[in-house]
PDB file of N, CA, C, O and CB in Angstrom:
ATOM      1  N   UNK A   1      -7.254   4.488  -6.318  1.00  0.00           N
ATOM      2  CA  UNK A   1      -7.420   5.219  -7.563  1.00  0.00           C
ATOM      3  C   UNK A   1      -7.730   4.260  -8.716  1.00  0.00           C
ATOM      4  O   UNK A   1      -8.466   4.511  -9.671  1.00  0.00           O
ATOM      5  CB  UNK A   1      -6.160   6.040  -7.873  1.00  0.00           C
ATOM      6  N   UNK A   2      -7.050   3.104  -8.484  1.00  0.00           N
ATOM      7  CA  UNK A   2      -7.515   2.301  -9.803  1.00  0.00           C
ATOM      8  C   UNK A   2      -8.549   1.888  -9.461  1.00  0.00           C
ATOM      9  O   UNK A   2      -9.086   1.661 -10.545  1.00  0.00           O
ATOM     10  CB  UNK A   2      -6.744   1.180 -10.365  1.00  0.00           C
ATOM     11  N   UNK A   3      -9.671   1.448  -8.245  1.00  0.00           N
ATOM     12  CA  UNK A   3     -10.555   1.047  -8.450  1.00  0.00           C
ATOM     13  C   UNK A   3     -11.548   2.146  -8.879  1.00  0.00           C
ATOM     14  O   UNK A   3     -12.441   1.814  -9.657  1.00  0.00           O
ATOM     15  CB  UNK A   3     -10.751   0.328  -7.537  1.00  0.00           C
ATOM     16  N   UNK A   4     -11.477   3.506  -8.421  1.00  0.00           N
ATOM     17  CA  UNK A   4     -12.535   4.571  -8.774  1.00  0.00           C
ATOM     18  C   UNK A   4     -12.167   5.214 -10.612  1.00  0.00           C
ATOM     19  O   UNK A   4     -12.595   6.266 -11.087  1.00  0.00           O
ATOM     20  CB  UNK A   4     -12.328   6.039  -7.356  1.00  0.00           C
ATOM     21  N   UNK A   5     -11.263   4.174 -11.324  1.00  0.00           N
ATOM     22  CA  UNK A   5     -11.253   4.353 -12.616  1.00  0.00           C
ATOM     23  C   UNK A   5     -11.733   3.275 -13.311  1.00  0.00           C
ATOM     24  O   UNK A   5     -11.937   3.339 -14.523  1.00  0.00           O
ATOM     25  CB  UNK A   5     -10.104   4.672 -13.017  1.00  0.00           C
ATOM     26  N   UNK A   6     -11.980   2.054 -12.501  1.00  0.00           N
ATOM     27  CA  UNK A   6     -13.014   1.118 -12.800  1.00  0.00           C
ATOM     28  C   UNK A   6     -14.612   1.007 -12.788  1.00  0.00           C
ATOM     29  O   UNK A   6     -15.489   0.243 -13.192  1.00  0.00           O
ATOM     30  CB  UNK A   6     -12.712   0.360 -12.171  1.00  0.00           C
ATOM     31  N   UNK A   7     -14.453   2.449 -11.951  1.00  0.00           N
ATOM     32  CA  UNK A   7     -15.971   2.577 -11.406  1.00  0.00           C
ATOM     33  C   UNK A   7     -16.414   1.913 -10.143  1.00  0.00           C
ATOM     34  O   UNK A   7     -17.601   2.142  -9.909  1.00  0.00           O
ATOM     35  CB  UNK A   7     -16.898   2.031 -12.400  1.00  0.00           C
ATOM     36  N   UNK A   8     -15.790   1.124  -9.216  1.00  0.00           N
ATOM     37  CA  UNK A   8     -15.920   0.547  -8.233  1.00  0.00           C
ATOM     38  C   UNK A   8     -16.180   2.024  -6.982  1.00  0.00           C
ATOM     39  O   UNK A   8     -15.436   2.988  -6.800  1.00  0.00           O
ATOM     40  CB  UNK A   8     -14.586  -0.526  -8.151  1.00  0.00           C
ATOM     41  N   UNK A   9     -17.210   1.763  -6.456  1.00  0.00           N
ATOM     42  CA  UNK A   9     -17.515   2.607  -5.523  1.00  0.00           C
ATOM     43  C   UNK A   9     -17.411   2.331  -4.120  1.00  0.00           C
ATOM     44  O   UNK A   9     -17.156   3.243  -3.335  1.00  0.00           O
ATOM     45  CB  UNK A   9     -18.584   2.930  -5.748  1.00  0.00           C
ATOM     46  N   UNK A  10     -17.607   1.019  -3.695  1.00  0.00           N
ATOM     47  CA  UNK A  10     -17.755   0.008  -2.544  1.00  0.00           C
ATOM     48  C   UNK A  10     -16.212  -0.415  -1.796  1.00  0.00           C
ATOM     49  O   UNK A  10     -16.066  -1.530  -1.295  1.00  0.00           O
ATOM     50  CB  UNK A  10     -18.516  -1.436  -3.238  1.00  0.00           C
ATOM     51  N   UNK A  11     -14.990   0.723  -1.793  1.00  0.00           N
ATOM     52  CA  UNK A  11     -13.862   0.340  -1.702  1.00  0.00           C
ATOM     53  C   UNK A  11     -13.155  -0.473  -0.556  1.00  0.00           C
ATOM     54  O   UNK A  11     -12.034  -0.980  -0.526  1.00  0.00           O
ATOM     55  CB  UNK A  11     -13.390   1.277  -1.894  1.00  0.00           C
ATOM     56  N   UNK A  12     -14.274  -0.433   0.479  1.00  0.00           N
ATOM     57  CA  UNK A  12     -14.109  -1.069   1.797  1.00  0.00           C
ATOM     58  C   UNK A  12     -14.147  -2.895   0.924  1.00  0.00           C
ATOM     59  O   UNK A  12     -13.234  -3.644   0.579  1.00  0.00           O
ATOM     60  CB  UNK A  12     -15.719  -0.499   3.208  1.00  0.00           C
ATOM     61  N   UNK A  13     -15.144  -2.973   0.873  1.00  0.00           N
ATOM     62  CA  UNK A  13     -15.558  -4.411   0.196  1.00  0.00           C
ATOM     63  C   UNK A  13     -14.455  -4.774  -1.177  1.00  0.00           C
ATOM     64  O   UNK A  13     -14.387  -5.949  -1.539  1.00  0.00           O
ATOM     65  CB  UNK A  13     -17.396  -4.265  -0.458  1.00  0.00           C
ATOM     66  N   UNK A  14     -13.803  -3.945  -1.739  1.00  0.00           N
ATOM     67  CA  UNK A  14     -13.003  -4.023  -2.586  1.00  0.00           C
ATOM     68  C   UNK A  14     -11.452  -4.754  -2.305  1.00  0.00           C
ATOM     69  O   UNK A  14     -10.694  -5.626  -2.728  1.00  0.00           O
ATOM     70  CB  UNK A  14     -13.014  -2.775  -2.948  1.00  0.00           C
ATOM     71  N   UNK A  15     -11.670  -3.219  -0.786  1.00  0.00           N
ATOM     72  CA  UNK A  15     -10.320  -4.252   0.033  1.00  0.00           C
ATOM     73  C   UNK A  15     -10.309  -5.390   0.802  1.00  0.00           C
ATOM     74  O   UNK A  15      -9.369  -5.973   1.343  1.00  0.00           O
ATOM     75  CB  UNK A  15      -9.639  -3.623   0.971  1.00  0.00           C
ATOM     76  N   UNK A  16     -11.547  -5.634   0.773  1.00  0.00           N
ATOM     77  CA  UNK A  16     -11.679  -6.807   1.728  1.00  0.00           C
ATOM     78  C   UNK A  16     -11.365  -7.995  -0.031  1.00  0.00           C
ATOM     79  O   UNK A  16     -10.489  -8.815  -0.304  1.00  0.00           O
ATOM     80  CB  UNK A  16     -13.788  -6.869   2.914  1.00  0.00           C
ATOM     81  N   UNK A  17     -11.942  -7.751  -0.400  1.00  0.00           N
ATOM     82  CA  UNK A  17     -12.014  -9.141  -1.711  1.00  0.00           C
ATOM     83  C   UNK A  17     -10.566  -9.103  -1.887  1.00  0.00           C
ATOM     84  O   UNK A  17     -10.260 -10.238  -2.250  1.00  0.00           O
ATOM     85  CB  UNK A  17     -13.011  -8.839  -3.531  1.00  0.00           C
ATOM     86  N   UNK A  18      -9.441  -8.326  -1.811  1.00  0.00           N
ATOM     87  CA  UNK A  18      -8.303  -8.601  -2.501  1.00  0.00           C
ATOM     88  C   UNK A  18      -7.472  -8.694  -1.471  1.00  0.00           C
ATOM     89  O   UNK A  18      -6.322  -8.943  -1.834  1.00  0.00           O
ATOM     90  CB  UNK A  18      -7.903  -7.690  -3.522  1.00  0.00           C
ATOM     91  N   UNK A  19      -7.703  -8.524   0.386  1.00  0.00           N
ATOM     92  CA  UNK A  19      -7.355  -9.367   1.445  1.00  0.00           C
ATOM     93  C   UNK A  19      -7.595 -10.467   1.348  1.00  0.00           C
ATOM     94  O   UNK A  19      -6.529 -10.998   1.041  1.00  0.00           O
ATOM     95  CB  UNK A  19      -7.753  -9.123   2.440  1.00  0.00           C
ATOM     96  N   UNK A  20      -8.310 -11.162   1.411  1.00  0.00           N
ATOM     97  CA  UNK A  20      -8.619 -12.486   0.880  1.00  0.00           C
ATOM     98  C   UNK A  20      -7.954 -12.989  -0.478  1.00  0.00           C
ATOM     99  O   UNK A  20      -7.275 -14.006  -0.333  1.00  0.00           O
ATOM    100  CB  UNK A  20     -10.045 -12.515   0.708  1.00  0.00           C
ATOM    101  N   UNK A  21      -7.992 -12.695  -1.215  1.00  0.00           N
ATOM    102  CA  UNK A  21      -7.273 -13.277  -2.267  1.00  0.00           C
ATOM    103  C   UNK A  21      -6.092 -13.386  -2.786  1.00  0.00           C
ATOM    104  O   UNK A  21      -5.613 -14.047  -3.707  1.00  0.00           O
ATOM    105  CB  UNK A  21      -7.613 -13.042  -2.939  1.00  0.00           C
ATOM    106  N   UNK A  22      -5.506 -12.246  -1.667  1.00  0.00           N
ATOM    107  CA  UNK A  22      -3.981 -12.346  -1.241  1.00  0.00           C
ATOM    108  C   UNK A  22      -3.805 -13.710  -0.396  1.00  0.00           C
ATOM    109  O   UNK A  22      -2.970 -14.577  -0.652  1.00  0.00           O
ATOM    110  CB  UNK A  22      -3.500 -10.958  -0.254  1.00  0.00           C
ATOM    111  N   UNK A  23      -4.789 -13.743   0.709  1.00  0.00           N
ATOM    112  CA  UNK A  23      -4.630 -14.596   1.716  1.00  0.00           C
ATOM    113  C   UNK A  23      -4.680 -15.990   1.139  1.00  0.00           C
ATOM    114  O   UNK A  23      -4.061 -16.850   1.766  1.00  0.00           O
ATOM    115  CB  UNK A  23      -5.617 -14.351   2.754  1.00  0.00           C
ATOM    116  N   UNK A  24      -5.283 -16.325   0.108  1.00  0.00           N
ATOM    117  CA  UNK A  24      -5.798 -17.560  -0.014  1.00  0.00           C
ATOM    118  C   UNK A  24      -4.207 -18.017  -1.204  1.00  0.00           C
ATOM    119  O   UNK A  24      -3.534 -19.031  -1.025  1.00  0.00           O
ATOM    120  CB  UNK A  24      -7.774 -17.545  -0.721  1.00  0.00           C
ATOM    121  N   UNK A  25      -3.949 -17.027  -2.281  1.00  0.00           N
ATOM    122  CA  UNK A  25      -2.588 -17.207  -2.513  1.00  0.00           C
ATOM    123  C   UNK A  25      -1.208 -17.105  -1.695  1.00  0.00           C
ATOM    124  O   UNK A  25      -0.089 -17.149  -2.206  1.00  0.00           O
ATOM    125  CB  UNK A  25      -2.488 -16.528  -3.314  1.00  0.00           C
ATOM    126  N   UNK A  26      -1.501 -16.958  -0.313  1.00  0.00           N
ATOM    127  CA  UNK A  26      -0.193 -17.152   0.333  1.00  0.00           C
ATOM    128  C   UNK A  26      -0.520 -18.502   1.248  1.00  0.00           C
ATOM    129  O   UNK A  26       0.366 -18.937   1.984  1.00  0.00           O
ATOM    130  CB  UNK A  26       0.322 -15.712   1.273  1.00  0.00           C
ATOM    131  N   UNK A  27      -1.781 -19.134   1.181  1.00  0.00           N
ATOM    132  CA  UNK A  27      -2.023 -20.179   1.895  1.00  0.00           C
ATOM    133  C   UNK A  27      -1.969 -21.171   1.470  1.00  0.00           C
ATOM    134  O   UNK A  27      -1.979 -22.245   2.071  1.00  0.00           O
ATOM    135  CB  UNK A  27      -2.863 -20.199   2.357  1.00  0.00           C
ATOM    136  N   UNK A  28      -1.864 -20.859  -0.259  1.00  0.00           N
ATOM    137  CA  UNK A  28      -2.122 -22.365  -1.109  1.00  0.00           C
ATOM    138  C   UNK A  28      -0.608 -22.522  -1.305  1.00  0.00           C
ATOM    139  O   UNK A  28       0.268 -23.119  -0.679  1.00  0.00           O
ATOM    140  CB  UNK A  28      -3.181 -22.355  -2.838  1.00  0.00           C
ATOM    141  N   UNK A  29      -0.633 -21.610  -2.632  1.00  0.00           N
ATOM    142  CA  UNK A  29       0.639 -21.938  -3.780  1.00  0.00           C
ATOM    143  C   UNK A  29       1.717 -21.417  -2.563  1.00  0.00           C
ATOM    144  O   UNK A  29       2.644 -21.803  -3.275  1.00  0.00           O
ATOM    145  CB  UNK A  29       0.663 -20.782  -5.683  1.00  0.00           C
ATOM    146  N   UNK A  30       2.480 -20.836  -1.254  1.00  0.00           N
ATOM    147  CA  UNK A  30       3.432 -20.603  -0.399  1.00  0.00           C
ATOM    148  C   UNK A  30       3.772 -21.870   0.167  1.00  0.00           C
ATOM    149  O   UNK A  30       4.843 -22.472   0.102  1.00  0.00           O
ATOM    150  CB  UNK A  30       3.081 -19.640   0.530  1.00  0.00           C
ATOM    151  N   UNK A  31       2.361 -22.288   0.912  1.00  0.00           N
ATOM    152  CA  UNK A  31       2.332 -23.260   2.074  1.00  0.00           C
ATOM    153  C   UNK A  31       2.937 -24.435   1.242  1.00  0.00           C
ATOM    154  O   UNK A  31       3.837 -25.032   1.832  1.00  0.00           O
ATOM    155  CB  UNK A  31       0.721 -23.573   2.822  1.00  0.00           C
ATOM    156  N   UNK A  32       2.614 -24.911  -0.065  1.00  0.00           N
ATOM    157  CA  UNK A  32       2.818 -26.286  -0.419  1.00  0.00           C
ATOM    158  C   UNK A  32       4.226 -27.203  -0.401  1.00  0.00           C
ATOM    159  O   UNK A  32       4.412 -28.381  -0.097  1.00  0.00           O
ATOM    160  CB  UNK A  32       2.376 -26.279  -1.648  1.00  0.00           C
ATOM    161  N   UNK A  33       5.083 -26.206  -0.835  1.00  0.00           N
ATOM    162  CA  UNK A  33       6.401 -26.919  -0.558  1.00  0.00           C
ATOM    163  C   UNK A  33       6.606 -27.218   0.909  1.00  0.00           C
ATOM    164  O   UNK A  33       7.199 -28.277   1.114  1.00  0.00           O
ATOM    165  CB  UNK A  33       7.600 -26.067  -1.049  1.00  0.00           C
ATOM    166  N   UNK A  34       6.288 -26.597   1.866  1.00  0.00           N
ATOM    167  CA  UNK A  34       6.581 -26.837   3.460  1.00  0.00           C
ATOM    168  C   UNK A  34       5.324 -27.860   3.643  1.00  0.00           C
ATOM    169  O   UNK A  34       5.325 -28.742   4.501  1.00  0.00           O
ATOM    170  CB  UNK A  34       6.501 -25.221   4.618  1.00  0.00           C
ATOM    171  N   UNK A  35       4.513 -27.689   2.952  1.00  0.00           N
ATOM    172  CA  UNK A  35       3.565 -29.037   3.635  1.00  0.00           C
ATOM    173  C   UNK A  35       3.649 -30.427   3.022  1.00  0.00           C
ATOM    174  O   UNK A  35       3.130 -31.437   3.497  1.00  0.00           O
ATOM    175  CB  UNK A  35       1.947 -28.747   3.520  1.00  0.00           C
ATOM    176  N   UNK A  36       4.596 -30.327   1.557  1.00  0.00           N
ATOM    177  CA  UNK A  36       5.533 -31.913   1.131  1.00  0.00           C
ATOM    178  C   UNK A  36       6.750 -32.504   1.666  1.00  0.00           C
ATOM    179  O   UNK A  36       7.021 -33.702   1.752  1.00  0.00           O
ATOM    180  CB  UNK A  36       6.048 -31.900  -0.204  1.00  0.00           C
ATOM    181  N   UNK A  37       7.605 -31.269   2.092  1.00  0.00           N
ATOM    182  CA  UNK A  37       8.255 -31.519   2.818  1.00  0.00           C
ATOM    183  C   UNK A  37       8.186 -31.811   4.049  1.00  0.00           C
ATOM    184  O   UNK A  37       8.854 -32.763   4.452  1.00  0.00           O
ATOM    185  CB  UNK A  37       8.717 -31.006   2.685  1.00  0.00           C
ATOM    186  N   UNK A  38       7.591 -31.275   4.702  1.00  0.00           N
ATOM    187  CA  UNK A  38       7.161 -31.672   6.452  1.00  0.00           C
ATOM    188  C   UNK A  38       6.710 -33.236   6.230  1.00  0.00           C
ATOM    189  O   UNK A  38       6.923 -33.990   7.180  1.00  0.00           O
ATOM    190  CB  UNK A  38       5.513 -30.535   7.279  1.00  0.00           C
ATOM    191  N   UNK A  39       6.067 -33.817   4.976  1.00  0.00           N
ATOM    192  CA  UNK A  39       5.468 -35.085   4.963  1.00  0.00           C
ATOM    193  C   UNK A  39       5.840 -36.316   4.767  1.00  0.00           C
ATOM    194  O   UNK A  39       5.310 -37.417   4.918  1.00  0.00           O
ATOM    195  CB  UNK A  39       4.792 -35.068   4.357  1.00  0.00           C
ATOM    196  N   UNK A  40       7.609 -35.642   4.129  1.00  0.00           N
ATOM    197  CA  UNK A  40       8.394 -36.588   3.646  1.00  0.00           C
ATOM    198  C   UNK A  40       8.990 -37.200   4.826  1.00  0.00           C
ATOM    199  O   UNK A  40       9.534 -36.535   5.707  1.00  0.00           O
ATOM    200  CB  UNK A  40       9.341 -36.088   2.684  1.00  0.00           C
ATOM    201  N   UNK A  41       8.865 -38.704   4.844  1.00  0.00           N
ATOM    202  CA  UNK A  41      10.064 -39.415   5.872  1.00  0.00           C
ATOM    203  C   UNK A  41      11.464 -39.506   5.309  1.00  0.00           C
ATOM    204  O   UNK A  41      12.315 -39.828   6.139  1.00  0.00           O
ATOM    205  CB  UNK A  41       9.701 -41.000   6.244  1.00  0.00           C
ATOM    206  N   UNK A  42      11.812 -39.329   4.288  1.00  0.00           N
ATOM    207  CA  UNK A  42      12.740 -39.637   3.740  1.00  0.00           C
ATOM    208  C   UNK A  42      13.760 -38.688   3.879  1.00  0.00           C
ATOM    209  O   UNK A  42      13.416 -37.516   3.730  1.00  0.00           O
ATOM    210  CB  UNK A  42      12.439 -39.925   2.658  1.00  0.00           C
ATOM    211  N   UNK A  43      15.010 -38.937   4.146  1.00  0.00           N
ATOM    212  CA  UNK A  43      16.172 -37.685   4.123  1.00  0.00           C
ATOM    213  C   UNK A  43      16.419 -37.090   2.980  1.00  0.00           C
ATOM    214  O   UNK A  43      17.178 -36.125   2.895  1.00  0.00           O
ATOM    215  CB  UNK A  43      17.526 -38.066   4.505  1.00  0.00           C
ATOM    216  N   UNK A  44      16.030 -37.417   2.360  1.00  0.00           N
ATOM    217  CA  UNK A  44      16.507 -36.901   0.765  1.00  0.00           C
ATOM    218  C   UNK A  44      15.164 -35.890  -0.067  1.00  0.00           C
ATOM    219  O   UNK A  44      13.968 -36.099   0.136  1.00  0.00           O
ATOM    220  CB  UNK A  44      16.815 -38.633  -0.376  1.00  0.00           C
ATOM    221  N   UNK A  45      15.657 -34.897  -0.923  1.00  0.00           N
ATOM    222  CA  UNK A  45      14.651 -34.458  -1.764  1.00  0.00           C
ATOM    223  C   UNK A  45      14.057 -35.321  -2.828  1.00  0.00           C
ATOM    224  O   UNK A  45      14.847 -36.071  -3.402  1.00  0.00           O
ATOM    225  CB  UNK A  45      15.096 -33.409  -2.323  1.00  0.00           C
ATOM    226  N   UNK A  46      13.048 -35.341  -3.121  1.00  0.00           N
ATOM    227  CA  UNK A  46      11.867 -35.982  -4.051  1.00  0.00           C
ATOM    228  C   UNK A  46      11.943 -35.197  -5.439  1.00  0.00           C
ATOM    229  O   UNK A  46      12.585 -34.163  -5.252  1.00  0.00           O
ATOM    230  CB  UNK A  46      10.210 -35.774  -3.317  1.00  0.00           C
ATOM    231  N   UNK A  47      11.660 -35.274  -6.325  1.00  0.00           N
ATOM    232  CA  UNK A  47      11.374 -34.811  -7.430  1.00  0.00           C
ATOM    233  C   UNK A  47      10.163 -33.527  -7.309  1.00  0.00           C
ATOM    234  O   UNK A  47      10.368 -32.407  -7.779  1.00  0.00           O
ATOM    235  CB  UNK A  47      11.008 -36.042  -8.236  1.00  0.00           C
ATOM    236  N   UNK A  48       9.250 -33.805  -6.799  1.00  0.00           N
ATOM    237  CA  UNK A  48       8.207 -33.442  -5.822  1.00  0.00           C
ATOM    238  C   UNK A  48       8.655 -32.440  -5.409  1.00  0.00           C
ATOM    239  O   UNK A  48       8.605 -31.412  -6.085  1.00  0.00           O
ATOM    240  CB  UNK A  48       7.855 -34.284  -4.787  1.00  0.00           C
ATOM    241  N   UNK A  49       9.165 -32.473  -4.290  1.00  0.00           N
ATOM    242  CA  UNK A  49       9.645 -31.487  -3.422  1.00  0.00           C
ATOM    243  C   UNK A  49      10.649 -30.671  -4.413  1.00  0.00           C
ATOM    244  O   UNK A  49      10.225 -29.521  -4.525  1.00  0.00           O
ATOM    245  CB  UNK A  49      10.357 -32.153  -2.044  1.00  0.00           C
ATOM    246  N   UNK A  50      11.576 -30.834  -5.003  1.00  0.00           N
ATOM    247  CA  UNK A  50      12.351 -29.616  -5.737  1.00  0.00           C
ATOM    248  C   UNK A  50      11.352 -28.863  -7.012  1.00  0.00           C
ATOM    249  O   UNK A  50      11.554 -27.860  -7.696  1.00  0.00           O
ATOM    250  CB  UNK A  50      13.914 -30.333  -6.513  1.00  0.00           C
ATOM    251  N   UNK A  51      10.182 -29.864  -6.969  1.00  0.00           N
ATOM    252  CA  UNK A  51       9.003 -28.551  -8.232  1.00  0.00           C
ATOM    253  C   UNK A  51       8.695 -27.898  -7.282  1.00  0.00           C
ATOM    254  O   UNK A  51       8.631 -26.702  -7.569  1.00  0.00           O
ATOM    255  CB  UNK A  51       7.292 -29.038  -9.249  1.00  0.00           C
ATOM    256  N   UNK A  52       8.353 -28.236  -5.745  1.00  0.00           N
ATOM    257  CA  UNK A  52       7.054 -27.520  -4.968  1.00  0.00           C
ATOM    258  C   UNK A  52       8.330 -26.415  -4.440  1.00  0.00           C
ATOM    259  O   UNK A  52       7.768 -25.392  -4.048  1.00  0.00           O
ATOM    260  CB  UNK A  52       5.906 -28.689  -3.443  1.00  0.00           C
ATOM    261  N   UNK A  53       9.483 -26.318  -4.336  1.00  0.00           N
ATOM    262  CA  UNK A  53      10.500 -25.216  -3.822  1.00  0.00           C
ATOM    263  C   UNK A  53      10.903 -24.502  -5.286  1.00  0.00           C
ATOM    264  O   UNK A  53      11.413 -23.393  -5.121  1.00  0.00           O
ATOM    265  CB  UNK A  53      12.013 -25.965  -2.902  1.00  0.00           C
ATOM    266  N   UNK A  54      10.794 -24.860  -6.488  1.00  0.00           N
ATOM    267  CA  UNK A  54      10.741 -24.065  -7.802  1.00  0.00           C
ATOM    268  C   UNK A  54       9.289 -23.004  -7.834  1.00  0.00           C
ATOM    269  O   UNK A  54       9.322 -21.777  -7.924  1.00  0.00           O
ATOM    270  CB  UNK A  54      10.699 -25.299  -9.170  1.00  0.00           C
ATOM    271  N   UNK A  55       8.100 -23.838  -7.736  1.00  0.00           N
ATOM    272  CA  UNK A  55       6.837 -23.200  -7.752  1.00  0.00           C
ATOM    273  C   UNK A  55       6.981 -22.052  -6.576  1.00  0.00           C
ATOM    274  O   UNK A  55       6.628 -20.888  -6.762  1.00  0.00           O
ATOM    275  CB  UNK A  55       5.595 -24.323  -7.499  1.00  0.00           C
ATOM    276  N   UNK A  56       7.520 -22.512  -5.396  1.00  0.00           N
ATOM    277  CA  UNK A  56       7.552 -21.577  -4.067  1.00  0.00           C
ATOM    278  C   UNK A  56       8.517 -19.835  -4.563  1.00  0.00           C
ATOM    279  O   UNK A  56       8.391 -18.647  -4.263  1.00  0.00           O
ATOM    280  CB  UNK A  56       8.669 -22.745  -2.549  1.00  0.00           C
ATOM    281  N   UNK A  57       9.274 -20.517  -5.293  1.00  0.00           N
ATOM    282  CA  UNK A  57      10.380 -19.251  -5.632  1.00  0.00           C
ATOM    283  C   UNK A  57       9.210 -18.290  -6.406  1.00  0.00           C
ATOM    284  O   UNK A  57       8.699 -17.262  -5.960  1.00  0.00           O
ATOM    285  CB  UNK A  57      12.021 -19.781  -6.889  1.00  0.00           C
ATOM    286  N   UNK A  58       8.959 -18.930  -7.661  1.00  0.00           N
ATOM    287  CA  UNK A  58       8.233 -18.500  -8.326  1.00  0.00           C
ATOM    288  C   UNK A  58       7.121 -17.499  -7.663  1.00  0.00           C
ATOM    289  O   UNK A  58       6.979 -16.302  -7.912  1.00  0.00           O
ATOM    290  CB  UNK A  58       7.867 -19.509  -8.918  1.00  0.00           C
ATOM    291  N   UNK A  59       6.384 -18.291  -6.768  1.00  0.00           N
ATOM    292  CA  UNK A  59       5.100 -17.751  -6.752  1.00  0.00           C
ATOM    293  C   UNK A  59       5.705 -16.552  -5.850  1.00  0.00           C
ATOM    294  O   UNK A  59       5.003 -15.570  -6.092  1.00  0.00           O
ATOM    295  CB  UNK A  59       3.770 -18.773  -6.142  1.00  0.00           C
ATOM    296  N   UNK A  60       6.676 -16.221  -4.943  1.00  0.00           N
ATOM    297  CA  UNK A  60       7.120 -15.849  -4.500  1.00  0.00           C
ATOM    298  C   UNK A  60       7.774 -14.457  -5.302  1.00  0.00           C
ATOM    299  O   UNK A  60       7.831 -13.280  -4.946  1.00  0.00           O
ATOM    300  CB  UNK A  60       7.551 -16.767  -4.034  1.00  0.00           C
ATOM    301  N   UNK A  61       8.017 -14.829  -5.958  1.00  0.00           N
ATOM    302  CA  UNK A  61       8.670 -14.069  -6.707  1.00  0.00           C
ATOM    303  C   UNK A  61       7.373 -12.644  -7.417  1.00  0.00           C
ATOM    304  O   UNK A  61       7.528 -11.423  -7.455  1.00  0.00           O
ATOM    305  CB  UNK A  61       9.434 -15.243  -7.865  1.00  0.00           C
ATOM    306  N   UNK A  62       6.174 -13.515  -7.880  1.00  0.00           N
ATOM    307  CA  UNK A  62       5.583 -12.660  -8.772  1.00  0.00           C
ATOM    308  C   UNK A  62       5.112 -11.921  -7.690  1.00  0.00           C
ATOM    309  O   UNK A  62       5.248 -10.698  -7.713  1.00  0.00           O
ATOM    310  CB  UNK A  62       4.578 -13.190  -9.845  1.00  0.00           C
ATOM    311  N   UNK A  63       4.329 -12.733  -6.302  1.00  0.00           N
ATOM    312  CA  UNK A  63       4.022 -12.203  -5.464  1.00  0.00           C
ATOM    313  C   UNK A  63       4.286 -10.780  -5.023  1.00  0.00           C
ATOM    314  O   UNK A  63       3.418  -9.910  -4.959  1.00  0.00           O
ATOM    315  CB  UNK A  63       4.265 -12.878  -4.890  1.00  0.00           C
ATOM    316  N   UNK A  64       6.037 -10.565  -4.616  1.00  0.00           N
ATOM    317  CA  UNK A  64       6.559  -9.535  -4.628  1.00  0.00           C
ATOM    318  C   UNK A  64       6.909  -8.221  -5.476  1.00  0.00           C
ATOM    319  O   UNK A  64       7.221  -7.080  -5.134  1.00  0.00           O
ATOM    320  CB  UNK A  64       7.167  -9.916  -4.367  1.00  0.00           C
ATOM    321  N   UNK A  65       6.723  -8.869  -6.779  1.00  0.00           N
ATOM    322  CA  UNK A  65       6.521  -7.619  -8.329  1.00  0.00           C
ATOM    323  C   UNK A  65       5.159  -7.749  -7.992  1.00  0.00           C
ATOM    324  O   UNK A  65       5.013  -6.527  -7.953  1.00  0.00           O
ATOM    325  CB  UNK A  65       7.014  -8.108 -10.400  1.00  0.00           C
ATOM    326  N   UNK A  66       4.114  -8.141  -7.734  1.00  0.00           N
ATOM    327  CA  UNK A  66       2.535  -7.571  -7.666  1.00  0.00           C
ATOM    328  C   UNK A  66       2.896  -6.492  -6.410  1.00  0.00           C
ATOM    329  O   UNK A  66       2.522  -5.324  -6.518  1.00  0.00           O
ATOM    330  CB  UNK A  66       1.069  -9.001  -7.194  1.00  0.00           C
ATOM    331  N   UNK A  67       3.538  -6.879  -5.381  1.00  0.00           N
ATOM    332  CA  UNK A  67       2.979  -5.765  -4.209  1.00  0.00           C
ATOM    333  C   UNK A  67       4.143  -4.695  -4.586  1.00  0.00           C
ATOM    334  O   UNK A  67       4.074  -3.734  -3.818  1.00  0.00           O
ATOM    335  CB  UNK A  67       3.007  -6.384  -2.236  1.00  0.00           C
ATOM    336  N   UNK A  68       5.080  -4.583  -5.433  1.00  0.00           N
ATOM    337  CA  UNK A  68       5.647  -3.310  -5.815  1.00  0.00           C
ATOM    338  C   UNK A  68       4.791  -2.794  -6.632  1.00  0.00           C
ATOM    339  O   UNK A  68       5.004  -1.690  -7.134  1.00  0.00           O
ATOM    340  CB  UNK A  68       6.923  -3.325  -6.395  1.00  0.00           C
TER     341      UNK A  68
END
């Protein structure tokens, strides 16, 4: 409904653009804290690593108020 109040007619292709752009925000800004951490040798958290598990909450967070 919101796209046919935009005027978007093409809704197949509509859902495909915002599959993807879901996908590509759960591949970037999700993945990153698990892919600093997986990289770290070190036993301990990094400075690094506690932004990239702040950003993770976060993105996480809006993520879930967008799909409500």
């Amino acid at each position: 409904m919101r796209w046919e109040r935009k005027g978007k007619t093409n809704t197949q292709l509509a859902m495909q653009v915002d599959a993807l752009s879901q996908g590509l925000a759960n591949a970037s800004f999700l993945a990153f804290p698990a892919i600093i951490i997986g990289s770290n040798t070190s036993s301990s958290f990094t400075a690094l690593e506690i932004f990239g598990m702040i950003l993770w909450l976060a993105s996480f967070l809006f993520e879930s108020i967008a799909d409500n």
